[in-house]
N, C-alpha and C positions, 0 to 999 in steps of 0.2 A: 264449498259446494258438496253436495251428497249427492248417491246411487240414483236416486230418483231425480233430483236438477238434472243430472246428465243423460238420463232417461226422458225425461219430459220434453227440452229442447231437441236431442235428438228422432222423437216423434211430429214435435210442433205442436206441443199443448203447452199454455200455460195455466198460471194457477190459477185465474179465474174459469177456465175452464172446467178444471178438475171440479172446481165448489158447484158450478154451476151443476155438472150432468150427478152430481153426489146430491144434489137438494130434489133433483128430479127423480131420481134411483129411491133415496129414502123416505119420499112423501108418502105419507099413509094414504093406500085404497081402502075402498069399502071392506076388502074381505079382513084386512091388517087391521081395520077397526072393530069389525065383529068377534077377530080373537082377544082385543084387548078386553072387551066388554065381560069375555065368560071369564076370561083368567078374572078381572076385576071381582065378577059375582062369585066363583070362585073361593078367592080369599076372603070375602066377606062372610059365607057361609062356613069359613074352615074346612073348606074340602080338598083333598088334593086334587088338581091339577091333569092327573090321568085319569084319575073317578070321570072326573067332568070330561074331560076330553079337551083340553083346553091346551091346544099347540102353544111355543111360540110365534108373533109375529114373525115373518121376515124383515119386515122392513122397520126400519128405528123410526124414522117422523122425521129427523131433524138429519141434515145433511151435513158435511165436514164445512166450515166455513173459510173464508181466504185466510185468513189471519194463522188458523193450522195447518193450511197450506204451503203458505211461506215459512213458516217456522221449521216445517218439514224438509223443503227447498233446502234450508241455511244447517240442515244438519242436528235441529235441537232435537232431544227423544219426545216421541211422541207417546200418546198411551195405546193401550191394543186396539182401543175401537176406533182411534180416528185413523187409527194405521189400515183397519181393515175396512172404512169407509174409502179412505184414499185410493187402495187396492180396487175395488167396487168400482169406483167413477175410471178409474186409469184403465180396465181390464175393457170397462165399458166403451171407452174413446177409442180404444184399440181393437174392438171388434166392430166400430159400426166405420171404422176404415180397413177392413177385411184383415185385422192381421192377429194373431194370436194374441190370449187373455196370457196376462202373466201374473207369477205368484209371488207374492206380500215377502220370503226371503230373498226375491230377489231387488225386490227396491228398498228392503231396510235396511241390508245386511252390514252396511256402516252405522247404522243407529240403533243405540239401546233403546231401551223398553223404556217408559215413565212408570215408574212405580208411584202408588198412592201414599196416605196415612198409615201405617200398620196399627193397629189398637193391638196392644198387650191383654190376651185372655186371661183371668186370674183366676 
């Protein structure tokens, strides 16, 4: 078991919850689609990004699913962004039961990081 299993049970969330308020946190609104749109035109025109004005979204689209949920549960490393979507839905469970948002070192701090492919620059 890991930092967050013992975290989660003793709040009274499980992992389908986490996935569930993470798929409703990261679903795209209107305004997360309009920045998509100009970043998009954007780099089709070759422009930077601050020329245009072109934020990042806030919101990803796709929510943490259970299956990274559990996996997370059971201690395997996760990668930065499902760690900091899981943070996201957990902060969120925790504030709409009036209790303080917490921070992503302290329910990782037993699990590494997921590193990717590294490609060798030549």
């Amino acid at each position: 078991m890991s930092i967050l299993a013992d975290f989660l049970n003793e709040n009274g969330f499980s992992a389908a919850d986490v996935a569930k308020r993470s798929a409703s946190l990261e679903a795209f609104d209107d305004a997360a689609r309009v920045k998509k749109v100009v970043r998009r035109e954007a780099r089709r025109t070759k422009k930077p990004y601050n020329e245009v004005g072109a934020d990042k979204p806030s919101k990803l689209g796709r929510g943490v699913s259970v299956r990274t949920v559990k996996s997370a549960l059971a201690g395997d490393k996760i990668p930065r962004i499902g760690r900091k979507k899981i943070t996201k839905a957990v902060s969120s469970l925790l504030q709409s039961k009036k209790k303080e948002a917490v921070d992503w070192r302290k329910l990782f701090a037993d699990v590494g990081a997921k590193k990717g492919k590294s490609t060798a620059k030549a």
